[in-house]
C-alpha positions as CSV (number, residue, x, y, z in Angstrom):
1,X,109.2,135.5,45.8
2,X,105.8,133.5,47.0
3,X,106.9,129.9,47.9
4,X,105.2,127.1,47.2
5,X,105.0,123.4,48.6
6,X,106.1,120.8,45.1
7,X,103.8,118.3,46.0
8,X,106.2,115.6,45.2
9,X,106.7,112.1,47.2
10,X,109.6,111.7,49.1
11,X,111.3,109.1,51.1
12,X,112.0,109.6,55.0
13,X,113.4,107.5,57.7
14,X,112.6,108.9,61.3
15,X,112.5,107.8,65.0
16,X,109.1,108.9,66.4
17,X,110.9,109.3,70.0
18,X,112.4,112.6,67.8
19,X,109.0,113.9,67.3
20,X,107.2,113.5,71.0
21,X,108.2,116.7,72.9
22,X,110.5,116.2,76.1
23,X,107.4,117.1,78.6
24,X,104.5,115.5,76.8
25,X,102.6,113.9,78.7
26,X,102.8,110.4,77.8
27,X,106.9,110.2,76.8
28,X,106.9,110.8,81.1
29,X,104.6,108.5,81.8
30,X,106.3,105.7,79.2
31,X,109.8,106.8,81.1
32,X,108.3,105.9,84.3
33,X,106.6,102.8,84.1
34,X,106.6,99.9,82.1
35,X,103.6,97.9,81.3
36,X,105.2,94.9,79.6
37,X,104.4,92.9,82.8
38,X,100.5,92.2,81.7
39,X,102.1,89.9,79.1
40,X,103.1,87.5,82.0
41,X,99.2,88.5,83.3
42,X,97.7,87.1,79.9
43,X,99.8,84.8,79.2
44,X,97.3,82.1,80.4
45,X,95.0,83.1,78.7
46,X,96.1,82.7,75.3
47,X,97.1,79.9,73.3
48,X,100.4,78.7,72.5
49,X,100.3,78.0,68.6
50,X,97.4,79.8,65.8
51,X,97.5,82.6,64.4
52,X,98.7,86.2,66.2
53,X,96.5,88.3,68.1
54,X,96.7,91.9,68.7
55,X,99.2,92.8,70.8
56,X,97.1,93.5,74.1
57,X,99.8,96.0,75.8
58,X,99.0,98.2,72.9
59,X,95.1,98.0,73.1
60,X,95.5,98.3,77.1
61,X,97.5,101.7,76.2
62,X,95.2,102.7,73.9
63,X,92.4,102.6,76.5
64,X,94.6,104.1,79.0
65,X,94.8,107.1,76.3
66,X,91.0,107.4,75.9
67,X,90.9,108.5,79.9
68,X,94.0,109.9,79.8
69,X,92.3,112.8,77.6
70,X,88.9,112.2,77.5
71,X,87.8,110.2,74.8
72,X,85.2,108.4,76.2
73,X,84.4,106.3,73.0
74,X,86.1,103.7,71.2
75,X,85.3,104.4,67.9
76,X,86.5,108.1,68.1
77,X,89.3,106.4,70.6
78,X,90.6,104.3,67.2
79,X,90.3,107.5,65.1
80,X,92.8,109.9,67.4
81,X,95.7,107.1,68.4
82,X,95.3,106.7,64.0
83,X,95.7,110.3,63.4
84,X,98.1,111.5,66.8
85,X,101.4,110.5,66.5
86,X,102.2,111.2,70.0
87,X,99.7,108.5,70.8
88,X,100.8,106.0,67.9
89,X,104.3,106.1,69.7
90,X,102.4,105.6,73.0
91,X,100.8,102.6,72.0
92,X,103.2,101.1,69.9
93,X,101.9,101.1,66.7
94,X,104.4,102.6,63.5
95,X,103.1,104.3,60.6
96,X,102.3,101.5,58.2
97,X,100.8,99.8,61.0
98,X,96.7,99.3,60.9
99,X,95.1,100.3,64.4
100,X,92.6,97.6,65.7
101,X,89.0,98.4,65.0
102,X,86.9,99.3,68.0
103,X,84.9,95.6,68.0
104,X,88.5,94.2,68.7
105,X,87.9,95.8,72.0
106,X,84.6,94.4,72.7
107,X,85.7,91.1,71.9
108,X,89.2,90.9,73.3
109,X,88.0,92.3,77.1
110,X,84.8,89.1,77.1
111,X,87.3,86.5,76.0
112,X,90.3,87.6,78.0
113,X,90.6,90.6,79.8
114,X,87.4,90.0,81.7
115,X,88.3,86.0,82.8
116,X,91.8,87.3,83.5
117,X,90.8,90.5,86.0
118,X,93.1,92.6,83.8
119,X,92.6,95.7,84.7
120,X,92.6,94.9,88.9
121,X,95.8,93.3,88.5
122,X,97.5,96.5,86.5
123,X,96.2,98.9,88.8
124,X,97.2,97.0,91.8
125,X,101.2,96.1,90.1
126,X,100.9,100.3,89.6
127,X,100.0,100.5,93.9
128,X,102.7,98.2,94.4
129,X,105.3,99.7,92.5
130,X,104.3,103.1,94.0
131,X,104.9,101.8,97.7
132,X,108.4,100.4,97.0
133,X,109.7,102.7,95.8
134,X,108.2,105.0,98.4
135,X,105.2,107.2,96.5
136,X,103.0,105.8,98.9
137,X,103.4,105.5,102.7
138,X,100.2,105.2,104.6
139,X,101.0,108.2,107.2
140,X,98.0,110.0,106.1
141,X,95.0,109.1,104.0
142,X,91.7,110.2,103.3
143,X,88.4,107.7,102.2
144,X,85.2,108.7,101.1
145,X,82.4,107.8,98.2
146,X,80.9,109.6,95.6
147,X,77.6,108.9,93.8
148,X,77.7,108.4,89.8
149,X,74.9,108.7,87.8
150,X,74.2,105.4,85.5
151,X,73.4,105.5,81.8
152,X,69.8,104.5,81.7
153,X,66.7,106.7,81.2
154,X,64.5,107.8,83.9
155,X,61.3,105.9,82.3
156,X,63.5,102.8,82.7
157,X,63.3,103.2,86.3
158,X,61.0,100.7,88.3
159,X,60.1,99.7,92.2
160,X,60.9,95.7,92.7
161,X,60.2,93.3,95.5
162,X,63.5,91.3,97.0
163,X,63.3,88.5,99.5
164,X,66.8,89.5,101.8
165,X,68.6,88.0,105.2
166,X,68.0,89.6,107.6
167,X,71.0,89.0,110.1
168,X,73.8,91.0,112.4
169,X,75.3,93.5,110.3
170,X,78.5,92.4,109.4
171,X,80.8,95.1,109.0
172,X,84.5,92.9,109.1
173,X,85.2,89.4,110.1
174,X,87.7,90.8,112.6
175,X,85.1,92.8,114.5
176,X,82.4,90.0,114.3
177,X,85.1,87.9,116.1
178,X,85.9,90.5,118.2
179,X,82.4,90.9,119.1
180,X,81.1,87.5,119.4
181,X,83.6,87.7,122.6
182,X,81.8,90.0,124.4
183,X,79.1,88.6,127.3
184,X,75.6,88.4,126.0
185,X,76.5,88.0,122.5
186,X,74.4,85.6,120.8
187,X,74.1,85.1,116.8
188,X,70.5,85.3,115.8
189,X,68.8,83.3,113.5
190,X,69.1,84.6,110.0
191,X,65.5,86.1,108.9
192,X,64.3,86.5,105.4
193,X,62.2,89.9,104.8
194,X,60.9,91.3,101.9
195,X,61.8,95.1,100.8
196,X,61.1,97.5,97.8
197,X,64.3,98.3,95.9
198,X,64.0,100.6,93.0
199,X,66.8,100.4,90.1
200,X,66.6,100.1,86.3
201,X,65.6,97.6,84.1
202,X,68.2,98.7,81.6
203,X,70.9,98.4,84.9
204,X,69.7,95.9,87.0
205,X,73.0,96.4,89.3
206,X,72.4,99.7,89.7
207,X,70.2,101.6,93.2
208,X,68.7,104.3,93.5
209,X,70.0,107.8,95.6
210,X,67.6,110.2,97.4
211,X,70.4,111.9,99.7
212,X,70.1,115.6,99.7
213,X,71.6,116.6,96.3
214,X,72.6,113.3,95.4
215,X,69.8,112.0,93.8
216,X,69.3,109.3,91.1
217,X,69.9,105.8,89.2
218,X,73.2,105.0,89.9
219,X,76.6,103.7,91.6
220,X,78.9,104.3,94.5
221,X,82.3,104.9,94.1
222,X,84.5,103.9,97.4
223,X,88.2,105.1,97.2
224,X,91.1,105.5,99.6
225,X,93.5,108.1,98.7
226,X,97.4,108.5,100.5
227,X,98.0,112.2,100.4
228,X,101.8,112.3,100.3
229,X,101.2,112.5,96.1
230,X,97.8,111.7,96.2
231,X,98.0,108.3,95.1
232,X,94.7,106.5,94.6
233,X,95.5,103.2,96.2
234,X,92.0,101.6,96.5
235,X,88.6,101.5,94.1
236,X,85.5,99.4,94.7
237,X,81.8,100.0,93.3
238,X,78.7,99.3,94.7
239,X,75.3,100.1,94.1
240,X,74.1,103.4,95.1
241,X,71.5,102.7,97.5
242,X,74.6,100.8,99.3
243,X,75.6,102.4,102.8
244,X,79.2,103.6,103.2
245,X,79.6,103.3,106.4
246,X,79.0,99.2,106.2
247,X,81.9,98.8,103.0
248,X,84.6,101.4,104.2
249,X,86.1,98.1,106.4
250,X,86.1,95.7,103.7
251,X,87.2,98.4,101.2
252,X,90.1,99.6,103.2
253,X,90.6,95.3,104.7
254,X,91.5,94.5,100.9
255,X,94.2,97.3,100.5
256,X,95.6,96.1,103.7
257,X,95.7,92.7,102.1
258,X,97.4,94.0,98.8
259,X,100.3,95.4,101.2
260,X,99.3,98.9,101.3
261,X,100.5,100.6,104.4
262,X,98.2,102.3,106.7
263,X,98.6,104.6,109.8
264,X,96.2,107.6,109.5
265,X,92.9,107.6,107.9
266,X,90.5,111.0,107.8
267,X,86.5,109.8,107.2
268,X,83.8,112.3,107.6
269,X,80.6,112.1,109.6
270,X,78.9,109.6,107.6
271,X,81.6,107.1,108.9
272,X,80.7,108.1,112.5
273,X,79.8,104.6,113.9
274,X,81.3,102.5,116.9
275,X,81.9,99.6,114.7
276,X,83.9,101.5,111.8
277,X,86.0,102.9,115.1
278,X,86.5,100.0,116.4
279,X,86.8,98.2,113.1
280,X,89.6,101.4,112.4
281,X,91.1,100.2,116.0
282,X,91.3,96.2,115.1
283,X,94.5,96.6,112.4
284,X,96.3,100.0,113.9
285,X,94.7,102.7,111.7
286,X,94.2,106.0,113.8
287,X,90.9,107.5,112.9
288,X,89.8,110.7,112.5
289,X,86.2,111.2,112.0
290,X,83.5,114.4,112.5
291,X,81.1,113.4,115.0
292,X,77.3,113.5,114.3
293,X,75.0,115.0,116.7
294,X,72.6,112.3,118.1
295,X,69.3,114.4,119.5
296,X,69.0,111.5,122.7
297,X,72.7,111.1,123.4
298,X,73.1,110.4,127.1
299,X,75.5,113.9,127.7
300,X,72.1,115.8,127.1
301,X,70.6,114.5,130.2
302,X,74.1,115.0,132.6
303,X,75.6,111.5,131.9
304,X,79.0,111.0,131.0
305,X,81.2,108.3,130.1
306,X,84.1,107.0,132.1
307,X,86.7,105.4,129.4
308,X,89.1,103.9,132.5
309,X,86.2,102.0,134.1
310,X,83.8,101.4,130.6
311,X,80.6,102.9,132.6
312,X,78.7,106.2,132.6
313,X,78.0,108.1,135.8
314,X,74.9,110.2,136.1
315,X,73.9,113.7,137.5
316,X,73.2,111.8,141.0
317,X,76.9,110.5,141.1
318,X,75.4,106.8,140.1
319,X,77.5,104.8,138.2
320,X,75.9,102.5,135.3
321,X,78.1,99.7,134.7
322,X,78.6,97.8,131.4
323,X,76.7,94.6,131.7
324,X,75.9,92.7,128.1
325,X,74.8,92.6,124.9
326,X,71.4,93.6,123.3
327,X,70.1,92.9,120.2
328,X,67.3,93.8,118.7
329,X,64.9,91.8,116.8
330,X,63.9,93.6,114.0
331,X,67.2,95.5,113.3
332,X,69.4,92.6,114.1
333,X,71.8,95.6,115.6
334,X,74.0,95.1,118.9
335,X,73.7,97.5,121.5
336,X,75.8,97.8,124.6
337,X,73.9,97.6,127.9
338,X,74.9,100.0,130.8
339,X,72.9,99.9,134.0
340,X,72.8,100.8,137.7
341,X,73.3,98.1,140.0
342,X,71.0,97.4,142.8
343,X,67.5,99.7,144.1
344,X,69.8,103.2,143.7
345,X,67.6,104.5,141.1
346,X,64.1,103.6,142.7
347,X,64.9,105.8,145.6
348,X,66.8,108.7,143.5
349,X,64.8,112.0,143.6
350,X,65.2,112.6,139.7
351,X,63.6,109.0,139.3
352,X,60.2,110.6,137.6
353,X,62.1,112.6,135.2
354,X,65.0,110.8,134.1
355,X,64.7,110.3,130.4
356,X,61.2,110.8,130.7
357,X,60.5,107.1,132.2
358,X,59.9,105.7,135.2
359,X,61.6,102.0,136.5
360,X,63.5,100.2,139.0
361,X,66.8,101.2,137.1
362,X,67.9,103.1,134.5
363,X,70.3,101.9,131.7
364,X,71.9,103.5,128.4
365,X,72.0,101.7,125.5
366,X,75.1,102.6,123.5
367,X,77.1,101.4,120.3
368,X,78.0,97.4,120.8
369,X,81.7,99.5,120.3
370,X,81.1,102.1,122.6
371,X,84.5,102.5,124.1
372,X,86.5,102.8,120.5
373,X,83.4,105.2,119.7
374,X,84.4,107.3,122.7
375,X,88.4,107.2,121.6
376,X,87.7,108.3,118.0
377,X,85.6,111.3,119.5
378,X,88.5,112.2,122.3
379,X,90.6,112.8,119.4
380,X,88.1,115.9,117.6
381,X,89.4,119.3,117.8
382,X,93.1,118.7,118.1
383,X,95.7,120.0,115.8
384,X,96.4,115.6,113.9
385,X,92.2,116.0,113.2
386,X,92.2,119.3,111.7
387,X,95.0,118.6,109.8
388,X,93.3,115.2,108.7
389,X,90.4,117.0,107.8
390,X,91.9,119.5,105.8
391,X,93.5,116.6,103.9
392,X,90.2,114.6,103.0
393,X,88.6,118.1,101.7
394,X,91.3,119.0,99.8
395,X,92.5,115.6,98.0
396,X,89.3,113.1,98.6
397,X,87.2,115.5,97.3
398,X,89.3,117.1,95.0
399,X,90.2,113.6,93.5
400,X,86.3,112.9,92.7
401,X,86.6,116.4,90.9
402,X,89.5,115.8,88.7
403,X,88.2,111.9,87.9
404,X,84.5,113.4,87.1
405,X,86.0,116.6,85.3
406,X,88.7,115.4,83.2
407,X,89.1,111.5,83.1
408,X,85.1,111.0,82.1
409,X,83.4,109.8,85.6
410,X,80.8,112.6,85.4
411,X,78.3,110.3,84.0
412,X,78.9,106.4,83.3
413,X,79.2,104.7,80.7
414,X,78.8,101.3,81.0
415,X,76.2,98.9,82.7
416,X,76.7,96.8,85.4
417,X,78.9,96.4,87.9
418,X,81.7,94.3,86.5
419,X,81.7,97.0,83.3
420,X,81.2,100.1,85.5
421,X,84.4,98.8,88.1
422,X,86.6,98.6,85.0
423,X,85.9,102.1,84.1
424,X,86.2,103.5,87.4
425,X,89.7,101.9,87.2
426,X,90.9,103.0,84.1
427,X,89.3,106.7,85.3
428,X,91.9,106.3,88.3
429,X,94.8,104.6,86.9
430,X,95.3,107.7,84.1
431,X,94.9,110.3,87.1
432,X,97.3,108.0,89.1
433,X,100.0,108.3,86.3
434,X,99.5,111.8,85.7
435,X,100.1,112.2,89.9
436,X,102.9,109.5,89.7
437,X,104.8,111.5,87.1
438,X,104.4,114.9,88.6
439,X,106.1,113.2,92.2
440,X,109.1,111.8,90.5
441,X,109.7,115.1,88.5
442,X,109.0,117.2,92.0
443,X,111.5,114.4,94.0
444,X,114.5,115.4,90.9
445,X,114.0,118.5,91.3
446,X,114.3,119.0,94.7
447,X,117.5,117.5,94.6
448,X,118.8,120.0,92.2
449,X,119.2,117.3,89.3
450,X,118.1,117.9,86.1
451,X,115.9,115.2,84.2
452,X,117.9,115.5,81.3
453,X,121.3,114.7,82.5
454,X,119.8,110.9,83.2
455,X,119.6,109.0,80.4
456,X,116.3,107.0,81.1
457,X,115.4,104.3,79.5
458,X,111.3,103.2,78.8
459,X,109.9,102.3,81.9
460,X,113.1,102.2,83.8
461,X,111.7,104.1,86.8
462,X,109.3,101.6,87.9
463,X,110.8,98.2,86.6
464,X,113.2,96.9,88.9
465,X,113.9,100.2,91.2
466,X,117.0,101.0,89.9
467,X,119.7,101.7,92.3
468,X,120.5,105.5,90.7
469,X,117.0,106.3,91.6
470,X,116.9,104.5,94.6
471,X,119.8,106.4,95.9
472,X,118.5,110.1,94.4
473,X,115.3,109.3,96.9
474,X,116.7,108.4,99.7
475,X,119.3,111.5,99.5
């Protein structure tokens, strides 16, 4: 006998926690963190008395579900979490209830979210709540930047004239202070030059790329990554034509700020300078970074440094002694002075030939942090830097894959850098969760305990570090 579905109405009372699978996705991430803590974020920022607004944990979750899976825009955003019931439960909304229209967004994140730094503070809180309770512990991490194309047309594109300082490259105020104590140091007048920038005139804050195949209108990611479960723990944009080398030391200065531990960090050549070393040194962070292959370095002519003593000795047995700081007028860039003392080099045989100039006495002109520069470079080739490097392939790279792949960083959205940071944040928050929830399964289940013999409540994980889990981590 063909059945046949009656078509009648019929009453039903259900719990939507019955419907959402065990291993979905987003039942793990609700049983490991809580977000009810941006209430106490906002609650400046609304008022007291009038009428009800949405409730913003939902909306925040609703967004956090767009990059979660995809769903790059909010209009298609409010159609899924209306239709999905798995992300209705998510969010918080029941089945009679009306899901805020997508202008809700727009408006809610310039009167609030934006004046508040909402989504900053929840990714930090995440950060913090990973390193007590031990997801994150600084022994190894790995730092790099990745390019990201902006939305904006190629005719939009256009060549403008700035009026910038030019001053002493100021890489961290720890290393400026370290350096203004060295002999010869003297801070330069600040000069203002004129240079072409080229960017958008859809995207103002955007800079233009012309490095090998990176190549464009665009922005520069900057993110720190701790590779025990690949936590994300740092994200900061800049404009494309920015250089990495000069933000790695503020980027990674503000994590140490936040309270992120740091021991180990893995950079690659890019990051090759003697004031990121040294910068590296200032706090405790052992660096490991590939070293580039200057075409004039003093070693090419039979010099070679002595770390114990800070001076290079030559091919005659001369020793050239540190003596003080240069700068240069038009870079504005420090360079350490070595040089032979007395008339040794005016009689030395190899006085015609030695680095093709003639004098009175020859000196090398090195990195104004020449000696950490040496330090970071003793430590290439051993068993810690191939190690470290394997580590930045594999999970700084990989990261930028996954974010660009799946959690829609392969182009941007949004314009400017204010818009385009909050994207990049969201991006990495819903790859943080989905890495958060995969380490607290791996750390149950390598203690032989099932999941479902706990009965977890919402969120319970990362509220107030229960003492059941506490205990089940440290064994």
């Amino acid at each position: 006998m063909m059945g046949r579905q009656s078509g009648q109405m019929s009453m039903l009372v259900l719990d939507f926690t019955e419907l959402i699978p065990d291993h979905h996705l987003l039942r793990k991430i609700s049983q490991a963190i809580s977000f009810d803590f941006i209430y106490e974020i906002l609650k400046p920022y609304y008022p007291a008395n009038g009428r009800p607004s949405v409730d913003p944990v939902s909306m925040f979750k609703m967004l956090l579900v767009g990059y979660l899976y995809g769903i790059k825009s909010e209009r298609r955003l409010v159609q899924e979490v209306q239709l999905n019931i798995a992300y209705r439960w998510f969010c918080g909304f029941e089945l009679a209830d009306k899901i805020p229209d997508h202008s809700t967004f727009s408006k809610t994140r310039l009167r609030k979210w934006n004046e508040s730094q909402l989504f900053q503070q929840v990714f930090l809180e995440i950060i913090r709540r990973c390193v007590k309770n031990g997801l994150i512990d600084g022994k190894e991490l790995a730092a790099d930047g990745t390019y990201l194309p902006a939305n904006v047309s190629k005719d939009s594109w256009i060549n403008t004239e700035i009026e910038t300082e030019l001053s002493m490259q100021s890489y961290l105020d720890r290393l400026d202070e370290d350096l203004s104590q060295q002999p010869g140091f003297k801070k330069t007048p600040a000069k203002m030059v004129k240079k072409c920038r080229t960017t958008s005139k859809t995207d103002p804050d955007s800079g233009c790329i012309n490095h090998g195949k990176k190549s464009g209108i665009g922005y520069l990611m900057e993110t720190t990554v701790d590779c025990k479960y690949v936590i994300i723990t740092g994200v900061d944009v800049y404009p494309a034509n920015e250089k990495e080398s000069l933000l790695v030391l503020w980027h990674l200065e503000r994590q140490i700020q936040n309270g992120i531990p740091m021991q180990n960090i893995a950079l690659d050549c890019g990051y090759d300078t003697g004031a990121v070393h040294r910068g590296l040194e200032l706090p405790g962070i052992t660096g490991y970074i590939p070293a580039i292959q200057f075409s004039n370095s003093p070693e090419k002519y039979g010099f070679y440094y002595l770390p114990q003593e800070d001076a290079f000795r030559c091919p005659e047995g001369a020793k050239l002694v540190y003596q003080r700081l240069n700068c240069s007028q038009t870079t504005r860039k420090y360079l350490r002075c070595y040089q032979v003392q007395g008339d040794t080099c005016k009689h030395c045989k190899r006085n015609a030939t030695c680095f093709q100039q003639t004098g009175i006495r020859r000196r090398i002109l090195g990195s104004s942090c020449y000696p950490a520069f040496y330090r970071g470079h003793e430590r290439i080739g051993s068993e810690a830097y191939w190690r470290m490097m394997r580590l930045r392939k594999i999970w700084a790279e990989g990261s930028f894959s996954v974010l660009k792949r799946e959690h829609g960083l392969s182009k941007i959205r949004k314009r400017g850098i204010p818009a385009v940071t909050e994207e990049c944040l969201l991006s990495v928050m819903a790859l943080n969760l989905k890495r958060m929830v995969k380490a607290i399964l791996l750390l149950l289940s390598l203690l032989k305990i099932r999941v479902e013999s706990y009965n977890f409540q919402p969120g319970s994980l990362f509220v107030n570090r229960s003492t059941k889990f506490r205990k089940l981590k440290n064994g």
